[in-house]
N, C-alpha and C positions, 0 to 999 in steps of 0.2 A: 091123601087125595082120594078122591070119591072115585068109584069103577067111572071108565070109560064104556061108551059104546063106540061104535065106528060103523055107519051104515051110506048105504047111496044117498050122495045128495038129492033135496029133494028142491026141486024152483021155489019155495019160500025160504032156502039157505040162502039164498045168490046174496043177498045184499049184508047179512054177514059177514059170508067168504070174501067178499069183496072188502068190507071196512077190518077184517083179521089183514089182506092185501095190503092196503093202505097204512094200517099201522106196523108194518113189517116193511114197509116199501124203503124209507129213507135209508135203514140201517144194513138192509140185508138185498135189495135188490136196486140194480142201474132204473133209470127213471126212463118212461116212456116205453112201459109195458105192460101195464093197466089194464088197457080197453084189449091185448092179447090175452091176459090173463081169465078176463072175462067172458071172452069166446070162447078160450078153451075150458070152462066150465059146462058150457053147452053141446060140445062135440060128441059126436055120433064113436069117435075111434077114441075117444076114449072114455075112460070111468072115474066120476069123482066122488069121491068121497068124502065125510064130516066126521068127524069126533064129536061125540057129546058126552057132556059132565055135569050129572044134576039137571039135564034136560035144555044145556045149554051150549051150544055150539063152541067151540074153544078151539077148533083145525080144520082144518081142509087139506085132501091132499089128492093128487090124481094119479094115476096108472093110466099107461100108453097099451091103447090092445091092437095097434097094428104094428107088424114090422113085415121087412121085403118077403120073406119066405113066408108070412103069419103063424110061428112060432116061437117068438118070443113078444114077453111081455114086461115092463119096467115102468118102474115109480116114476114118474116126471119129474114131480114135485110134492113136496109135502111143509106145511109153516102151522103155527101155534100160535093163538091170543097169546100177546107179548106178557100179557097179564099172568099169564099161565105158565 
């Protein structure tokens, strides 16, 4: 496999992240949390991320930057082009 990068998503990812969602959706997530998933791409509390390989998106993944006390921080989520 080619190096990864992994860098902040950037608003011309979204509709990637979204069709890597959608092909992960039947096998690996309950239905009817899509248009959640797609919010939380945009949130302020937290940080998303992309993998890139050969200049081409193949993940997404997010970290949570708020908690009650604002000292911890955790992965939300994280998925793979199925492809990949």
């Amino acid at each position: 496999m080619s190096p990864a990068v992994i860098r902040k998503l950037d608003p011309a990812d979204l509709d990637t992240c979204c069709d890597i969602y959608l092909r992960n959706e039947q096998e690996h997530f309950p239905e009817g949390h899509f248009e959640d998933f797609k919010e939380y791409l945009t949130l302020d509390s937290s940080l998303s991320l992309v993998t890139e390989v050969e200049n081409r998106v193949i993940g997404v993944g997010g970290i949570c930057l708020e908690s009650a006390d604002n000292t911890a921080r955790h992965l939300s989520f994280g998925m793979i082009d199925p492809d990949h």
